[in-house]
N, C-alpha and C positions, 0 to 999 in steps of 0.2 A: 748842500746839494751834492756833493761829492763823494760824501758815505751814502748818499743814495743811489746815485750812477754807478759805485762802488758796487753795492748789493743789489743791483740790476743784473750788470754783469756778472757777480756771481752765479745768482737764480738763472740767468741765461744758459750758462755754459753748462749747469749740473741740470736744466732742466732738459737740455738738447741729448746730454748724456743718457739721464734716466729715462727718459724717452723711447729713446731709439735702442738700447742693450736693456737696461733693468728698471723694466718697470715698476716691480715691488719692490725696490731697494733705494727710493727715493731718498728717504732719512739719510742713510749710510751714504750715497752721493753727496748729497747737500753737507753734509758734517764734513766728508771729505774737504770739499773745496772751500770751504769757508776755515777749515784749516791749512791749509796751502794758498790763501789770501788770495786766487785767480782773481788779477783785475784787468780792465778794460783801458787801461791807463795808454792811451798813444805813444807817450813820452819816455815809457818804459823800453829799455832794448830786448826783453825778452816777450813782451807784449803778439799777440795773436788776434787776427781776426777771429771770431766764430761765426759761425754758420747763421744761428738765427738770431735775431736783434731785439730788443728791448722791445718792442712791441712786439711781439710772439709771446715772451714770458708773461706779460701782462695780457695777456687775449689767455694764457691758459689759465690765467686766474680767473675769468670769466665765465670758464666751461666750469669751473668749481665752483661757483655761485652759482649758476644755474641749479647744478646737478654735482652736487663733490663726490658725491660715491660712483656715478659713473664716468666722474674726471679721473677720480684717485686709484682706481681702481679697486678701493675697498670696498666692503661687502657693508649695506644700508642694514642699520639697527631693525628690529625684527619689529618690535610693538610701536604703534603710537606714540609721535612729539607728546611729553606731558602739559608743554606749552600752545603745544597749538588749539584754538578752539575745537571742542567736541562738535558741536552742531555745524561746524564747515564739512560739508562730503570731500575729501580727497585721502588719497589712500594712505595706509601708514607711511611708505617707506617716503612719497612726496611729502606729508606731515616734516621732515625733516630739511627740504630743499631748504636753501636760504631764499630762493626767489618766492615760495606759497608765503613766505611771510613779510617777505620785505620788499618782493614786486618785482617783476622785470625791469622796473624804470626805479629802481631806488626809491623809492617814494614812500613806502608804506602805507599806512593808514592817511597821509597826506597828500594821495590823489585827489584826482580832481573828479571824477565820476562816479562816487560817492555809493560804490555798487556794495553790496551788503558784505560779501568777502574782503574787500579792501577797506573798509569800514571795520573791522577786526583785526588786521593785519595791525604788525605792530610798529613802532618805528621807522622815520625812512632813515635811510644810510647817507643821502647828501653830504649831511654835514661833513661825513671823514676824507673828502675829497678834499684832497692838500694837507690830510695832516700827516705825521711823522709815523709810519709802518713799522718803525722799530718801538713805539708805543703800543702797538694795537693787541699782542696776545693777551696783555693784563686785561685791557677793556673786552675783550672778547670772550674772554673766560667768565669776568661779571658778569656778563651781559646773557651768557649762555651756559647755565652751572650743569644742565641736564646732557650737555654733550659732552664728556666725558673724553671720548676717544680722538676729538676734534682738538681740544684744550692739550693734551700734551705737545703738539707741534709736530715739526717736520715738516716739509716743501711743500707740499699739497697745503697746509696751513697756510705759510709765509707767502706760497703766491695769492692765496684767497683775500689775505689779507693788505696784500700790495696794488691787487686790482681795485682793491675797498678805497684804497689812498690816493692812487694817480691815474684809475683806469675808470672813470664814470664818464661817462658823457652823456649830454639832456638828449633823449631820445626828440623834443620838439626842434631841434638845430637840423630834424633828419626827413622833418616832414614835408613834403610836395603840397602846393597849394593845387596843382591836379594833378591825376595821376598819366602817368606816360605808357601804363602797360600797354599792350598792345592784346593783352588776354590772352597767350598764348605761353601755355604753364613750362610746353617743352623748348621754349626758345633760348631761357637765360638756366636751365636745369644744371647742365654742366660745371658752367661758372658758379653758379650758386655754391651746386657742392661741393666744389673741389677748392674755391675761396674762401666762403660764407661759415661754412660748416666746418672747414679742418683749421 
C-alpha cells in the first residue's frame, strides 16, 4: 500500500506540473520525478504539501478512459479500431474510446440491458478494480496489440491505468430511487461545469 500512495503522489505532483506549464511534455515530467523519488511521505522533513490530491490524479485517469486523446492531448488515430465491430455505427476516431468498448460503467458486454452495442462490446474492466497498477502495462499491451502508441507508456498511460485499479466505482451506489430535479437545466449549470466537468 505504500509503493502505491508512493506512486500516487508521484502522478500527483507531475501531473499538477504537466498540467498547468507542459502539456506535451508529460513523459519527460513523469520520468523527471519518478527520478527524483517526490514522495508524499509526512514524516519526511523535506516533504511538501501539493496543490491537488490523490483524487484529482485519479479523476484525470478517468477523462482518459472516456476520451484519451482528448485527455492526452494527442492526436486520435486517423482509420478505424480493427478491433472494434464493423456493423457498430460509431465513428473512427470514437472506434478507439476505451468507453465504445468497455462502457461507461465498466461492464462491457456484461450489462444488464442487453442492447445490441453492448452485446458486442468486449470485456468489462471490474475485475481490475484493487489490482496492482504496476502490473497493468504488460496486461494492457496483450490485451490491446493494435494500439501501438498507447502501449509504450508515459503518464497519460499510467494514470489510465491507475484509474482502471483504484478509481471504479458502481455507477448503481449513484442511483436515486426518485428523482429530485426540479427540471430546471439552468439551475445546477454552473456547478455542474465547473465541478463535474473539470
Amino acid at each position: 500500500m505504500a509503493r502505491l500512495h508512493k506512486h500516487l503522489s508521484v502522478l500527483t505532483i507531475t501531473a499538477a506540473l504537466a498540467l498547468v506549464a507542459f502539456p506535451r511534455a508529460w513523459p519527460v515530467a513523469y520520468h523527471h520525478a519518478l527520478a527524483t523519488q517526490v514522495t508524499h511521505d509526512k514524516s519526511a522533513p523535506e516533504a511538501r504539501e501539493h496543490e491537488f490530491g490523490d483524487a484529482f490524479v485519479v479523476s484525470l485517469g478517468g477523462k482518459l478512459y472516456d476520451n484519451y486523446w482528448a485527455g492526452s492531448g494527442a492526436s486520435p488515430p486517423t482509420m478505424r479500431n480493427p478491433a472494434f465491430p464493423s456493423d457498430l455505427t460509431v465513428s473512427d476516431t470514437d472506434s478507439w474510446r476505451c468507453v465504445s468498448c468497455h462502457g461507461w460503467d465498466y461492464d462491457g458486454a456484461a450489462k444488464a440491458d442487453g442492447s445490441a452495442q453492448q452485446q458486442k462490446q468486449f470485456i468489462g474492466l471490474r475485475h481490475l478494480q484493487g489490482t496492482d497498477p504496476f502490473n497493468m502495462l504488460e496486461l494492457f499491451t496483450k490485451a490491446h496489440p493494435d494500439q501501438k502508441a498507447l502501449s509504450s507508456g508515459g503518464l497519460p498511460l499510467d494514470l489510465l491505468l491507475l484509474f482502471l485499479t483504484v478509481g471504479q466505482y458502481d455507477p448503481v451506489n449513484f442511483k436515486l430511487e426518485k428523482s429530485l430535479s426540479q427540471k430546471s437545466l439552468s439551475r445546477g449549470r454552473d456547478i455542474f461545469e465547473g465541478v463535474c466537468m473539470s
